[in-house]
C-alpha positions in Angstrom: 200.7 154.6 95.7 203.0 157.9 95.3 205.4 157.8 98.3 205.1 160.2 100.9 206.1 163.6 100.5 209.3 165.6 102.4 206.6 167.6 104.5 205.3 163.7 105.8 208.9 162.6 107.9 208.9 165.9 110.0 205.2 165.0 111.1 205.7 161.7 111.4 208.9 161.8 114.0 206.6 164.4 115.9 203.8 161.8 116.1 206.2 159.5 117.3 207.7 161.5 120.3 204.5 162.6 121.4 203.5 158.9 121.6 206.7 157.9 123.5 205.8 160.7 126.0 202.3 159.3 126.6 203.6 156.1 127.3 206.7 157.6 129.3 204.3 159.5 130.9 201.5 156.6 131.5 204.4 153.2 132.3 203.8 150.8 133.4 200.4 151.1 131.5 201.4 152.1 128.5 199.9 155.0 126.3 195.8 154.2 126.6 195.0 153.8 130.2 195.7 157.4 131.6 194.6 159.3 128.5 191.2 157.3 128.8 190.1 157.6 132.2 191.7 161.2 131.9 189.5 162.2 129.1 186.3 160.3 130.7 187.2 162.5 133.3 187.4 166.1 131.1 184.5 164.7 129.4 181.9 164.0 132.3 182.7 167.4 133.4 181.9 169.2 130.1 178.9 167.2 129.6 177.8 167.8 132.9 178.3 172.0 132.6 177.5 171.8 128.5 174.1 172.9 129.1 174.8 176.0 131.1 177.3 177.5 128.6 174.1 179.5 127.2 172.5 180.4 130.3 171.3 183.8 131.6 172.5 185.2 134.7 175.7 183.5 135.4 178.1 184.3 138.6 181.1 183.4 139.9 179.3 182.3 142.9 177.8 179.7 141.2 180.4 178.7 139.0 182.7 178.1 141.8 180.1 176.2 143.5 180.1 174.3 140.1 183.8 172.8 140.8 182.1 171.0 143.8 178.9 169.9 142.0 180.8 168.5 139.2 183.1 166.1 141.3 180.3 163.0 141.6 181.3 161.2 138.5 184.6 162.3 138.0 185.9 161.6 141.7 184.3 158.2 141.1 186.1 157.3 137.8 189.8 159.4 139.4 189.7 156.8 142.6 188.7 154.0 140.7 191.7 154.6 138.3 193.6 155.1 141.5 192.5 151.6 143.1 193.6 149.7 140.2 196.9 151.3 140.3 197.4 150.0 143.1 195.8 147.0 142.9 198.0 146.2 139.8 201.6 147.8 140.9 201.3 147.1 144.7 201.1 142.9 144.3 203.2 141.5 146.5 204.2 139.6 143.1 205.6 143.0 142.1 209.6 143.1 143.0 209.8 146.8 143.6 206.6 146.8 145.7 209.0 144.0 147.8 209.4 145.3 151.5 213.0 145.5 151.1 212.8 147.5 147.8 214.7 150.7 148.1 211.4 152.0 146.0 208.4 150.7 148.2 206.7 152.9 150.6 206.6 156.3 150.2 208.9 157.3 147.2 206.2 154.4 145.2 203.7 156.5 146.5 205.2 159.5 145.2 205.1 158.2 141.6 201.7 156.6 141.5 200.4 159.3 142.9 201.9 161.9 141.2 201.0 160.4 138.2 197.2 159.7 139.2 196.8 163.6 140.3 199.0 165.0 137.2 196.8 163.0 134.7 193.7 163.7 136.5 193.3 167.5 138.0 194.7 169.4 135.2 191.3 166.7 133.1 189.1 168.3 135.9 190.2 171.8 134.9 190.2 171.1 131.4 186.5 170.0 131.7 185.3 173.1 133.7 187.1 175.8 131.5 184.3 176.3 128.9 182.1 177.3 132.0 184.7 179.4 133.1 184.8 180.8 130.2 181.5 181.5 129.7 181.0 183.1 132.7 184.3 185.2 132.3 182.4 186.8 129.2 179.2 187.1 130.5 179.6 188.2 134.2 180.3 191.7 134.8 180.6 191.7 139.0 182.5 189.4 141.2 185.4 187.0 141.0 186.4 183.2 141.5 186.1 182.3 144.9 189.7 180.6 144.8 188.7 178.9 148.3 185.7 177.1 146.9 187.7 176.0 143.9 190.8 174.4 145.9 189.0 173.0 148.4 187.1 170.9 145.4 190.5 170.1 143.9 191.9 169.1 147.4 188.7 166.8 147.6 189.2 165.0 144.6 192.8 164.3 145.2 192.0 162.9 148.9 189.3 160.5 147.0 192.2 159.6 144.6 195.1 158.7 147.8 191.2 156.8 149.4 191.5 155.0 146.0 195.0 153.9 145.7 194.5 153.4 149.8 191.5 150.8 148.4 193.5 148.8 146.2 196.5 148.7 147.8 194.6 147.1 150.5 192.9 144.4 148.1 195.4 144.0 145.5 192.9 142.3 142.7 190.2 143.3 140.8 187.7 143.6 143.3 189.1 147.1 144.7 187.9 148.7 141.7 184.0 148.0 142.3 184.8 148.5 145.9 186.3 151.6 145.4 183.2 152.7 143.2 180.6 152.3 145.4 182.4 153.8 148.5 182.8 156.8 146.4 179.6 157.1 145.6 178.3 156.6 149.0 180.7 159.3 150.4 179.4 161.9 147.8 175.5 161.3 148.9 176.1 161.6 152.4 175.6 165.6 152.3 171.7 164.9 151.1 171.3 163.0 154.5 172.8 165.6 157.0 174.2 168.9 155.9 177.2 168.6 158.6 178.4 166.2 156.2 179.3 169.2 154.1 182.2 169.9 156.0 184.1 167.1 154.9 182.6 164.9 151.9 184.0 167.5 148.5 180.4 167.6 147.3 177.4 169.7 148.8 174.3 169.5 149.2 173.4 173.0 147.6 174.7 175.8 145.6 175.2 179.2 146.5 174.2 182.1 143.7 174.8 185.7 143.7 174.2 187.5 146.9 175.0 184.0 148.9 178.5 182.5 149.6 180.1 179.4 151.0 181.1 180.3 155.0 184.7 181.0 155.1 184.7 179.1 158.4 183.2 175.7 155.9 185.4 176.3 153.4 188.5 176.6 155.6 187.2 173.3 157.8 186.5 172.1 154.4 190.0 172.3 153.4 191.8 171.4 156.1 189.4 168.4 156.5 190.7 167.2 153.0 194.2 167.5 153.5 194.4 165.7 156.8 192.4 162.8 155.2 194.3 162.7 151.7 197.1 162.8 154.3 196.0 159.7 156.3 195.5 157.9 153.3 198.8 158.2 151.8 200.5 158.0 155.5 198.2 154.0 155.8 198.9 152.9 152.1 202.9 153.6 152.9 202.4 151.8 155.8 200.6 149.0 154.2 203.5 149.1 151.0 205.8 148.1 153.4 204.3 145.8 155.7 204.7 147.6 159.0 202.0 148.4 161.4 201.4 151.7 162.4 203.4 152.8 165.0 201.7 153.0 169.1 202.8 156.4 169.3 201.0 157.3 166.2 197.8 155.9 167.3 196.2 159.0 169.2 196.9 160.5 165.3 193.9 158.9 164.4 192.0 160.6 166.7 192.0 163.6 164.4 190.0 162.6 161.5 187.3 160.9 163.5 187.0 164.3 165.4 187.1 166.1 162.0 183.7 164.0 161.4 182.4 164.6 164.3 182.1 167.8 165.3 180.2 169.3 162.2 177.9 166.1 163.4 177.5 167.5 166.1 177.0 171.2 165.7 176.1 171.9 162.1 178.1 174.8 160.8 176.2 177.2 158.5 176.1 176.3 154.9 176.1 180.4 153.3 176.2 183.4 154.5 175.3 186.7 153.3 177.3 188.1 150.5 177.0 192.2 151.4 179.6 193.4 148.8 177.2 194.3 145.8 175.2 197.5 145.5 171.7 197.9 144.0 170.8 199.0 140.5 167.1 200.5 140.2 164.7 201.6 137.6 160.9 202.5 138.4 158.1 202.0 135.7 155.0 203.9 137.0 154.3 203.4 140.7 156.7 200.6 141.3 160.4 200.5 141.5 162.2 197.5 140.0 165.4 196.3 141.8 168.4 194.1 140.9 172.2 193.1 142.8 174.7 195.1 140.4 175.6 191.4 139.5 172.0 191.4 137.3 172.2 194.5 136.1 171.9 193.0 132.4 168.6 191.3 133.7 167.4 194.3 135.1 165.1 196.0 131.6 163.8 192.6 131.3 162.9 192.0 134.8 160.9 195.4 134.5 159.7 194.9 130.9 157.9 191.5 131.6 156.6 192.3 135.5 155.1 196.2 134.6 152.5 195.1 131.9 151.1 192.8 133.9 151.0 195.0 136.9 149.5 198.0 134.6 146.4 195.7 133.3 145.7 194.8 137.0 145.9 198.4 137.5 148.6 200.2 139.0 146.9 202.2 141.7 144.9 199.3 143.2 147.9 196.8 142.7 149.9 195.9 146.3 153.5 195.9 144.6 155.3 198.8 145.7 158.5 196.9 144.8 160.0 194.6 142.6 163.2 193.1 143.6 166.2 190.4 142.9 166.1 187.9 145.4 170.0 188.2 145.3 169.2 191.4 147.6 167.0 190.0 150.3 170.3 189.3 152.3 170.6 193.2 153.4 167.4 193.4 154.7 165.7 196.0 152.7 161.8 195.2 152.4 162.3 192.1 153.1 159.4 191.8 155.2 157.1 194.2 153.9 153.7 193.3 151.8 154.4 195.2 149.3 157.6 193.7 148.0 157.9 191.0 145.1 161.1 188.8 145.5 162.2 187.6 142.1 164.7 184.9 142.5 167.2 185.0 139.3 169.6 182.5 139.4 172.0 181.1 136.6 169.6 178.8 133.8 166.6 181.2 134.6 164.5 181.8 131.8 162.4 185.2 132.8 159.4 185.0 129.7 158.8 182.0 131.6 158.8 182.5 135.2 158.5 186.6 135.8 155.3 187.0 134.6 153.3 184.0 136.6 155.1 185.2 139.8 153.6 188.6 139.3 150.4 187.5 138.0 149.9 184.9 141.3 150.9 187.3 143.0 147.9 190.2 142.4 145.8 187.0 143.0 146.2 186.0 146.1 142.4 185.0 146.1 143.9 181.7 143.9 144.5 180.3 147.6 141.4 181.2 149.1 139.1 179.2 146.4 137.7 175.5 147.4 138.0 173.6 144.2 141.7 173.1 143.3 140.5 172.6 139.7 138.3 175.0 137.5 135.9 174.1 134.8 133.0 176.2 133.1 131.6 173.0 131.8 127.9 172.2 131.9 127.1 170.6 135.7 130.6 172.1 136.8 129.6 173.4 140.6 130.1 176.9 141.8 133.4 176.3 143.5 135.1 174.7 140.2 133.5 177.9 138.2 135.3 180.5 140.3 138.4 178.3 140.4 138.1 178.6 136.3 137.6 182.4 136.5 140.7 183.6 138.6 142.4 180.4 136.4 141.8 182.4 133.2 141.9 185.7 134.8 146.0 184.9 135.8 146.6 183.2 132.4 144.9 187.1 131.2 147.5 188.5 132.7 150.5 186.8 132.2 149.7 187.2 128.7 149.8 191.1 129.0 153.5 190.6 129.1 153.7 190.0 125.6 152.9 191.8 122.5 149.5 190.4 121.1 149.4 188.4 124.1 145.3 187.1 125.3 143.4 186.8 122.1 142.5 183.1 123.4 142.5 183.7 127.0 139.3 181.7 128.0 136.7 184.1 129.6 138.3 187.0 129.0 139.2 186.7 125.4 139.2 189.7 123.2 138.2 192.1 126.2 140.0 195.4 126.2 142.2 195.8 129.3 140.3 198.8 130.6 136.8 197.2 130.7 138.6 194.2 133.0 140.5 197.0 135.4 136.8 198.2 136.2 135.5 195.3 136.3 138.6 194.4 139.1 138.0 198.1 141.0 134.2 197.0 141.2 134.7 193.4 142.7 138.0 192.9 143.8 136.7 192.1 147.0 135.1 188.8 145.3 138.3 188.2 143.3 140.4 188.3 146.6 138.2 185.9 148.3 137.4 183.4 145.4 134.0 184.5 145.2 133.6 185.9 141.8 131.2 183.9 139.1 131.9 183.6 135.4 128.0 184.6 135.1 129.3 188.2 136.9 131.4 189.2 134.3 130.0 192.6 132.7 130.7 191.4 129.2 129.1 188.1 129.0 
């Protein structure tokens, strides 16, 4: 075997000081156990987000919302890093965890700590920057929403200090599960009452364009995180070296049980109306298509998939006036008038998918009217399940108008030129509001 070239020593002493750093960096554990949980950590996050790399429609508002939404797993793997930390470098086995050690208390804490949040917030970020990314390329209005972002980050580190607070308080191998399944109790709790919102890192929905986290929850949000990281660092010094918290301390702990309480109590509001974005308009015959300035790239395919089907209804006896993004309802604008179509596009939407069935059901409001919730044209089908089938196939008609070629198999109306079914719709569209029409009716069978 040839020995190893010149170029090989320079790499190898290289390889070498990066591996001492990753143990100076990791001791007492060496150079695996905070690059593992750190990169389950990164990973989680990316596999959790990998999907919406591609997606239409992304906003900062959501991806903000994203560092909140991400934590579950993460938080859960960071605090139960954290409790075995603790569980392993607290012992009272461990001579500088002694209560007479110059190092116990708060300057440990310091180092465990510090090493627990360095490892594991930069993994977070690390995880989430693809998404960033992404939307960085793709979004053309808005900006980070730094509030929601630190408050997430301030979240996970107070379920790290809860962590290291766990195992310091166990000290064996059982404050790891522990720690786990309080974790993951804490991050449901917003699914049972939305107060809990206000101080639990996760929430229980996500805002989109047009929408925003309150800047009163994401203020109580954050202060609600720092007080409790706070307290947990503040009991597990306490607990390092074996001296009970102090009487004139106690009304101290009033603070975090009132933190809980009061968005208990009086639930503050979740989002609020984001009024900074203009809208962008286009109109396609008689009706006037709508987006936030944040869709504007959604805005020709919006109109290019909803007018077609509109236009083979027939334009003049259609109700829509206006199409328009959801993302706008907040201002006010039509938001209660009949003729008005609110299109909801949010980050992941696919709109070949979902405009054209919202517009079709939409000229159909007769769907709701019929008796039989199922259609069939079958022999012995009754009357009710035959007009069920006929506004069934006459929505699944139009839909297909969206699309070039669209409707050659389209059931009871297949091969029938578009103009022959818009008089047919002009001559009983009181029958097709009402659910009322019969197969047997149709001019062309």
């Amino acid at each position: 075997m040839p020995a190893p070239g010149p170029a090989a020593a320079p790499r190898a002493a290289v390889v070498r000081r990066a591996v001492a750093a990753t143990r100076a960096a990791g001791w007492p554990f060496g150079a695996r156990f905070f690059p593992l949980a750190a990169g389950c950590v990164a990973a989680s996050v990316w596999l959790g987000t990998r999907a919406q790399l591609e997606w239409q429609a992304l906003d900062w508002t959501y991806t903000s919302a994203e560092f909140t939404a991400q934590l579950r797993f993460p938080a859960i793997v960071a605090a139960g890093a954290a409790a075995h930390v603790a569980a392993r470098l607290t012992h009272r086995t461990r001579i500088f965890a002694q209560p007479w050690s110059v190092r116990v208390g708060h300057p440990l804490l310091r180092r465990h700590l510090g090493q627990l949040l360095g490892w594991f917030l930069p993994a977070y970020l690390l995880g989430m920057a693809p998404l960033v990314w992404a939307t960085a390329r793709h979004a053309s209005y808005g900006h980070p929403h730094a509030l929601v972002v630190v408050g997430a980050l301030t979240g996970l580190a107070a379920l790290v200090a809860l962590g290291y607070l766990t195992g310091a308080l166990v000290q064996n191998v059982l404050a790891v599960p522990l720690t786990v399944a309080l974790v993951f109790l804490l991050l449901g709790l917003p699914n049972l009452h939305d107060g809990w919102n206000a101080v639990v890192p996760t929430l229980s929905a996500l805002p989109t364009l047009g929408r925003e986290q309150s800047l009163d929850l994401g203020l109580y949000r954050l202060l609600a995180f720092t007080v409790f990281g706070a307290l947990f660092w503040s009991l597990a010094a306490r607990l390092l070296t074996r001296r009970p918290p102090a009487a004139a301390h106690a009304p101290l702990l009033l603070v975090p049980v009132v933190l809980v309480a009061l968005p208990l109590l009086r639930t503050p509001a979740l989002f609020t109306y984001a009024g900074d974005g203009r809208e962008v308009c286009d109109t396609r015959g008689t009706v006037t298509y709508c987006v936030h300035e944040g869709h504007r790239a959604e805005l020709a395919e919006l109109r290019d998939l909803a007018a077609p089907v509109i236009a083979a209804y027939g334009p003049d006896r259609a109700p829509l006036r206006q199409v328009r993004d959801d993302a706008l309802a907040g201002a006010g604008t039509g938001a209660h008038r009949p003729d008005t179509l609110w299109v909801p596009i949010t980050p992941g939407w696919r709109p070949a998918e979902e405009v054209p069935p919202l517009v079709a059901s939409t000229l159909l409001p007769g769907r709701a009217a019929c008796v039989s919730p199922t259609g069939s044209i079958a022999a012995g089908a009754a009357t009710d399940e035959r007009r069920t089938h006929l506004l069934q196939d006459l929505a699944l008609w139009l839909q297909s108008r969206a699309f070039p070629g669209g409707g050659t198999d389209a059931g009871l109306f297949s091969g029938v030129a578009p103009e022959r079914v818009r008089q047919w719709l002009a001559r009983d569209r009181h029958a097709v509001e009402t659910c009322t029409a019969d197969p047997e009716d149709l001019p062309w069978r």
